[in-house]
GUBAMI-808346 format. One record per residue: residue number from 1; x, y negated, z of N, C-alpha, C, CB in turn. Coordinates in steps of 0.2 Angstrom, whole numbers, plus 5000, padded with zeros to 4 digits. Each point is the difference from the previous one (the first is absolute). Glycine has a CB too. Layout:
REC   resi    n_X    n_Y    n_Z   ca_X   ca_Y   ca_Z    c_X    c_Y    c_Z   cb_X   cb_Y   cb_Z
REC    NUM      X      Y      Z      X      Y      Z      X      Y      Z      X      Y      Z
...
//
This chain:
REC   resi    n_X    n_Y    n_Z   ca_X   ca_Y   ca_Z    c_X    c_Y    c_Z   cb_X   cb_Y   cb_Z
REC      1   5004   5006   5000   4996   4994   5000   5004   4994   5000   4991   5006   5006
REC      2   5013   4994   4998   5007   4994   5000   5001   4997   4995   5005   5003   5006
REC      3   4999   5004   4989   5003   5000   4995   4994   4996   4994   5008   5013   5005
REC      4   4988   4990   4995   4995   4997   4996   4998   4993   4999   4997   5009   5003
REC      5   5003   4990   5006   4997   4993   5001   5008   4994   5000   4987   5006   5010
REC      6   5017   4996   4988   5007   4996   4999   5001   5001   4991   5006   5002   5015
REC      7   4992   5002   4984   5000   4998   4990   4996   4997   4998   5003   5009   4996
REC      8   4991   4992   5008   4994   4996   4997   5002   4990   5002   4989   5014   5001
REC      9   5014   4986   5003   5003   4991   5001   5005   4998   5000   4993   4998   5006
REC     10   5011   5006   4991   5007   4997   4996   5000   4994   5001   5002   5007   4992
REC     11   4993   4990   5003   5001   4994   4995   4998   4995   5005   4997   5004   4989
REC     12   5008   4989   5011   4999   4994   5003   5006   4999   5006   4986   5002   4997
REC     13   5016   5004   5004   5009   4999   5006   5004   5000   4996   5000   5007   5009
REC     14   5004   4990   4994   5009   4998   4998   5003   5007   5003   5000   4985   5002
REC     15   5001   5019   5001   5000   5005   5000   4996   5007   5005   5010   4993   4997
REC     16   4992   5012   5000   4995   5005   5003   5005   5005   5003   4990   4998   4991
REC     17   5008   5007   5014   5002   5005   5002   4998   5004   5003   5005   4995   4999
REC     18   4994   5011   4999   4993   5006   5003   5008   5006   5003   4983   4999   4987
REC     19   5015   5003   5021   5006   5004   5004   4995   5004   5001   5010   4993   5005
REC     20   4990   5013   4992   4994   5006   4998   5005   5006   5007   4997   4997   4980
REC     21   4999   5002   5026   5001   5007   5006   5006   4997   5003   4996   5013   4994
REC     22   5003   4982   5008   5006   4997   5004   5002   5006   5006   4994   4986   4999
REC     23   5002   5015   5003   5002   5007   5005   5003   5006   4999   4993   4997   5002
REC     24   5007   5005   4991   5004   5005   4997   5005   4996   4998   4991   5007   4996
REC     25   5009   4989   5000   5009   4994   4997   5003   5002   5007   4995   4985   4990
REC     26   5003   5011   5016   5003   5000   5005   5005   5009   5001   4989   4988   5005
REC     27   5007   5014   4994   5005   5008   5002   5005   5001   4995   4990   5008   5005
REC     28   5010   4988   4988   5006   5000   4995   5005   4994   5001   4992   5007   4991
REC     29   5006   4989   5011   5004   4992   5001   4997   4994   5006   5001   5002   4986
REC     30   5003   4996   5014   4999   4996   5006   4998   4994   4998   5009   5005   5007
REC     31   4987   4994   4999   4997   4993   5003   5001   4995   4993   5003   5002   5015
REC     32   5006   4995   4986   5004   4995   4997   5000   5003   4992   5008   4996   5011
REC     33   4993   5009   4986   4998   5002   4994   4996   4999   4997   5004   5004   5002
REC     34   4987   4997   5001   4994   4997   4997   5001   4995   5003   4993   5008   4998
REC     35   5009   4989   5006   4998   4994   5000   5001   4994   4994   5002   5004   5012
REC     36   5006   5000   4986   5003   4996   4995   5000   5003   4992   5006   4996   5010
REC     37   4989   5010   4990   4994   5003   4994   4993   4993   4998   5001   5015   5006
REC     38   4997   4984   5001   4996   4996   4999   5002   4993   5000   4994   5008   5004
REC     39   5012   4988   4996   5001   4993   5000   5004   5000   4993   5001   4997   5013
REC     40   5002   5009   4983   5005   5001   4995   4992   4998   4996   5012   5010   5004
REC     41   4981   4996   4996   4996   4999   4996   4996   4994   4998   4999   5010   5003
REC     42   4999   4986   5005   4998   4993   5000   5003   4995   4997   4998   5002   5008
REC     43   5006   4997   4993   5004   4996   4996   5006   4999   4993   4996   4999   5010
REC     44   4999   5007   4988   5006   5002   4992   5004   5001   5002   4997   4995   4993
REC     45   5008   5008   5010   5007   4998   5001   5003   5007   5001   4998   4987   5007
REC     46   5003   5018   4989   5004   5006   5003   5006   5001   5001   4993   5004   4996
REC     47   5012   4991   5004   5007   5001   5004   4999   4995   5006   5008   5004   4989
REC     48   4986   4995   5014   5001   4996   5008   5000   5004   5004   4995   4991   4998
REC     49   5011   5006   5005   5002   5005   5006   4998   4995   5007   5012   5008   4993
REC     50   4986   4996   5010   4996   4998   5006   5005   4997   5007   4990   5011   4996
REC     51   5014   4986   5005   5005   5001   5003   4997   4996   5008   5009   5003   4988
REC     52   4993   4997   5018   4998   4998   5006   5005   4995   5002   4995   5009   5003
REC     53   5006   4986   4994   5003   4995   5001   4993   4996   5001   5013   5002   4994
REC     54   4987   4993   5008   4994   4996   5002   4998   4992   4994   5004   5006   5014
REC     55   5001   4994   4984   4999   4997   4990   4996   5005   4996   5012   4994   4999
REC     56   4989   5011   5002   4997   5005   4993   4995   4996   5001   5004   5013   4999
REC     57   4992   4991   5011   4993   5000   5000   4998   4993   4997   5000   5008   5010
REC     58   5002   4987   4993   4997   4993   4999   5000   5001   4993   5004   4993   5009
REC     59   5000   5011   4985   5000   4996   4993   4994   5007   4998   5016   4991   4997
REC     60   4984   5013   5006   4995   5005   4998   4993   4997   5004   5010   5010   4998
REC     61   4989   4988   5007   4992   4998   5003   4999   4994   4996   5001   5003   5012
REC     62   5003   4991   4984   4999   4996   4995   4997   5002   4994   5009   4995   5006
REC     63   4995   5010   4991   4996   5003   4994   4994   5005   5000   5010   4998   4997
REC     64   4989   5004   5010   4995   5005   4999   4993   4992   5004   5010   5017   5003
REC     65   4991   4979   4999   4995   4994   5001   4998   4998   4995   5005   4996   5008
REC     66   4999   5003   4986   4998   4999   4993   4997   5001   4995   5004   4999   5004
REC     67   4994   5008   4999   4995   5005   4993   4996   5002   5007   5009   5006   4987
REC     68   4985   4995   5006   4995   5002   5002   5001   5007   4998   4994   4990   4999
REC     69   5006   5017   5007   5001   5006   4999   4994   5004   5001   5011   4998   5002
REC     70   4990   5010   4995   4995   5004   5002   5004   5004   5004   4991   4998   4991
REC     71   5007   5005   5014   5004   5006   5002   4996   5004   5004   5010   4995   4999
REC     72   4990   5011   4999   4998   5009   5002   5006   5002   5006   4995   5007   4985
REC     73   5002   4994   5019   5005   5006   5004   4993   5005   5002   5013   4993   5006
REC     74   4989   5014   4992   4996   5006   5000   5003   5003   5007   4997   5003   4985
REC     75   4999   5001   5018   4997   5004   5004   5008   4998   5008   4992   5013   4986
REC     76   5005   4981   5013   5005   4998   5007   4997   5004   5008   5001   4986   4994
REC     77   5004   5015   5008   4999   5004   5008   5002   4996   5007   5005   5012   4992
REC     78   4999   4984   5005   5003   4995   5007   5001   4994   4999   5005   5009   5004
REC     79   4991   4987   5001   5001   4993   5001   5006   4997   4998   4994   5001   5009
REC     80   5011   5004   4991   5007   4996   4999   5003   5003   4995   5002   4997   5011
REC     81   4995   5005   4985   5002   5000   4990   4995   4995   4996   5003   5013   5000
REC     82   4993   4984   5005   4995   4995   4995   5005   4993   5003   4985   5007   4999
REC     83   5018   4992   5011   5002   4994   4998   5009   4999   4996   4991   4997   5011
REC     84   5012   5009   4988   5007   5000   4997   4999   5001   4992   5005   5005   5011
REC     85   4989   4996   4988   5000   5000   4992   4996   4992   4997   4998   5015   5000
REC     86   4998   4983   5004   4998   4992   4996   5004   4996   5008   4984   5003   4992
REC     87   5020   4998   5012   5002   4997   5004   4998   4996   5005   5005   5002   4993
REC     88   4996   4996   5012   4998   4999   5007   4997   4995   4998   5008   5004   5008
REC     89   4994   4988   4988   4997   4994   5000   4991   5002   4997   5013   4994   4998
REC     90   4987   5012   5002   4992   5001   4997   4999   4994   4993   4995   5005   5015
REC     91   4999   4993   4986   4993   4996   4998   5005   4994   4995   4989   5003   5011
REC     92   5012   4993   4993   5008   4995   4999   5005   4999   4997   4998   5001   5007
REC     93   5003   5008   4991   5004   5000   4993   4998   5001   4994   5005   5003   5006
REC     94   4989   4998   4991   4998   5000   4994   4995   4996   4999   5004   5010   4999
REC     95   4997   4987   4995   4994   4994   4997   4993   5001   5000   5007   4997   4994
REC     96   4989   4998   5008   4995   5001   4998   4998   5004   4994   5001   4992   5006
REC     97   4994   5013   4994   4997   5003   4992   5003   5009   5001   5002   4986   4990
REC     98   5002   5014   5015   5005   5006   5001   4995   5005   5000   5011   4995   5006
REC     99   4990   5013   4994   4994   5004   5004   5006   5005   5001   4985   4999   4994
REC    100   5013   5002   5009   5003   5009   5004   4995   5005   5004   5011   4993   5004
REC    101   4989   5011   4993   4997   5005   5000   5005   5009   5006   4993   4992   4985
REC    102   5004   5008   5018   5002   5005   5007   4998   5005   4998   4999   4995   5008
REC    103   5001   5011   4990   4996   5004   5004   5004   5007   5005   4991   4995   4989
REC    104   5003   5005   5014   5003   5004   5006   4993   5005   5002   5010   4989   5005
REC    105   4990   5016   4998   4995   5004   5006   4998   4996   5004   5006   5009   5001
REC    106   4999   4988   5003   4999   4997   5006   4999   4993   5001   5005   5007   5003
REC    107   4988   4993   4997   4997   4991   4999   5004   4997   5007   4985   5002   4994
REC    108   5018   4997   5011   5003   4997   5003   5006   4999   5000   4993   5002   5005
REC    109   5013   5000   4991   5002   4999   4997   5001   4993   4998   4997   5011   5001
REC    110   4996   4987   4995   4999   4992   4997   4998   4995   5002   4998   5004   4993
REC    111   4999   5001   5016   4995   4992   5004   5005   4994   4999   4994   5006   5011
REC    112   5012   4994   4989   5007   4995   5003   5001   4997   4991   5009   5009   5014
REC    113   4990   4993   4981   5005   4997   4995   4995   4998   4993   5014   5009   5006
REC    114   4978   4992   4996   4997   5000   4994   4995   4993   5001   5002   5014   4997
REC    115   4995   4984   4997   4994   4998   5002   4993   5002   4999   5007   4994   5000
REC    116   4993   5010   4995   4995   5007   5000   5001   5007   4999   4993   4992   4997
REC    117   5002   5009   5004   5002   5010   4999   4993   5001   4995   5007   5007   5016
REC    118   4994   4997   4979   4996   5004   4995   5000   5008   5002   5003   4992   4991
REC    119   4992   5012   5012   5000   5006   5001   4997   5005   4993   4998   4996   5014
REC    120   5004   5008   4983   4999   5003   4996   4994   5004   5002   5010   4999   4995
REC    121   4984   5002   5000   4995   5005   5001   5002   5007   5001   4994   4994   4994
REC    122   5002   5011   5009   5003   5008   4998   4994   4998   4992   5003   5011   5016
REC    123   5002   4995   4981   4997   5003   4994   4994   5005   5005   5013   4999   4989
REC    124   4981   5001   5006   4994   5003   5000   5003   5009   4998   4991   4985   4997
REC    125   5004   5017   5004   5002   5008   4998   5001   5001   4994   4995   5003   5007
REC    126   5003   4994   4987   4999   5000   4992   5007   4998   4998   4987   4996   4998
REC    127   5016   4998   5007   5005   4995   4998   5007   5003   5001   4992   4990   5003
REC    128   5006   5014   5002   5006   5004   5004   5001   5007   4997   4998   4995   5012
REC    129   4999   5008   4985   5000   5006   4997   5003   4998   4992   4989   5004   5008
REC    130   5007   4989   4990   5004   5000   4994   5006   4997   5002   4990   5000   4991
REC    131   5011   4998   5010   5009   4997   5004   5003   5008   5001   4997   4987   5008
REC    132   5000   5014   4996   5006   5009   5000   5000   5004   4996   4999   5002   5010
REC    133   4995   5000   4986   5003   5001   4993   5004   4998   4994   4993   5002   5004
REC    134   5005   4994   4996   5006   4994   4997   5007   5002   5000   4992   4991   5003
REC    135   5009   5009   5004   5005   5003   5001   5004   5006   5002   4998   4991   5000
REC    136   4996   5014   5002   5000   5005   5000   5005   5005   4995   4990   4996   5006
REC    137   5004   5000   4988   4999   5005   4991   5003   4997   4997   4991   5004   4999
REC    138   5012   4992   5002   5002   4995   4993   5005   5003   4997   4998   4989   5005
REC    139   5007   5015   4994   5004   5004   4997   4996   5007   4998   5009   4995   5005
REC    140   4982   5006   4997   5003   5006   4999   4988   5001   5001   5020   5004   5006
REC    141   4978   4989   4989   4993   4998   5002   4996   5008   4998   5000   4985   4997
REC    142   5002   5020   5001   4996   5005   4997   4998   5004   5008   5007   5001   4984
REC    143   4997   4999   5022   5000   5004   5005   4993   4997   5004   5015   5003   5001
REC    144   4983   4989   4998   4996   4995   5004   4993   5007   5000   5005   4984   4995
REC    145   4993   5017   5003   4993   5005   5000   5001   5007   5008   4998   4998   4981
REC    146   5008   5005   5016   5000   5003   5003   5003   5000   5009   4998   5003   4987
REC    147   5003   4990   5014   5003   4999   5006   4996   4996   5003   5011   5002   4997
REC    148   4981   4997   4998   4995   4993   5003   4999   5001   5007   4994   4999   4989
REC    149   5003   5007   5014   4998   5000   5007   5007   5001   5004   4989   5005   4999
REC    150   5016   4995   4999   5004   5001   5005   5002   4990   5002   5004   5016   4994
REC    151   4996   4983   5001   5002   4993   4998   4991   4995   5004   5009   5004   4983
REC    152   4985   4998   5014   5000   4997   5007   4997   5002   5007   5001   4993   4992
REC    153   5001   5014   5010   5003   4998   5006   5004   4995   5003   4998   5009   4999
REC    154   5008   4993   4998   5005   4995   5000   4998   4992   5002   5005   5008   4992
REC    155   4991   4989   5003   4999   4994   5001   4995   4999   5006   5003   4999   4987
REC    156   4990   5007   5013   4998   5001   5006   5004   4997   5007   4995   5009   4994
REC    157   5009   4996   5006   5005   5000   5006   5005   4991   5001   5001   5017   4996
REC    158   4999   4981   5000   5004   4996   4999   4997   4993   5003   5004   5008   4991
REC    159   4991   4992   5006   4994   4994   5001   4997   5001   5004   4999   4997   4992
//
C-alpha cells in the first residue's frame, strides 16, 4: 500500500525517497548507512558522504530546508529509527509542502512525531481472498480451483 501510495505522488517534490522495511535494511546495514541512502536519494547527490563534523549538518539541514520532499519509511519498529533517519530537529527541518509517510504496527510509536495517523481498513473476505490468491497462484493460476477451500480457510482464519 505504501509503495503504491508514493508512485502515485511523485509529482510536485524536489526530491523523493521511499526506505521500503526499514526493519529488515536495519539487519543488513546500519542506522548511518540508510540514513545516508536516504539523504544521498533526497538530494540528488550519490557521492555525499555523510560525515559528523558539525558543518556538514548545517550545510546538509540548509539544503534539505529548501526542497519540498516526499519521503516513505516502511514498516518502522522503534522510536529511534524514525528520529535518526529524518533527525532529531523533527518538523523544523523540512519545508513547508514536505509529507512523510511512517508506517509501522505500532500506532504509538507516532503519538510524539506526527500530525495525523491514517489507519488502513481490513480487507473484507472477497478482498482478502483475492489478495492471497493473487499471490498465492500467480506463477502457477491453473492450481487456484483446486486449493479454493483450503485458501479460504485460510483467509477465514486470518480475518
Amino acid at each position: 500500500v505504501s509503495n503504491c501510495v508514493y508512485e502515485r505522488n511523485l509529482d510536485g517534490f524536489d526530491g523523493c525517497c521511499f526506505l521500503s522495511n526499514v526493519q529488515d535494511e536495519l539487519k543488513l546495514q546500519t542506522i548511518d548507512q540508510l540514513q545516508q541512502k536516504l539523504l544521498r536519494k533526497l538530494l540528488d547527490d550519490e557521492k555525499l558522504e555523510v560525515g559528523a563534523s558539525v558543518g556538514t549538518h548545517k550545510v546538509l539541514k540548509d539544503r534539505l530546508r529548501n526542497k519540498k520532499l516526499f519521503i516513505v519509511l516502511d514498516n518502522v519498529t522503534d522510536e529511534k529509527q524514525i528520529s535518526l533517519l529524518l533527525g532529531e530537529a523533527g518538523k523544523e527541518l523540512y519545508r513547508q509542502g514536505t509529507r512523510i509517510i511512517i508506517t509501522t504496527r505500532d500506532k504509538k510509536l507516532l503519538d510524539k512525531v506526527v500530525d495525523g495517523t491514517y489507519v488502513v481498513p481490513r480487507l473484507n473476505g472477497r478482498e482478502a481472498l483475492e489478495l492471497f490468491c493473487s499471490k498465492a497462484f500467480s506463477t502457477n493460476p491453473d492450481n487456484m480451483a483446486e486449493y479454493m477451500d483450503l485458501s479460504n480457510k485460510f483467509v477465514d482464519y486470518s480475518i
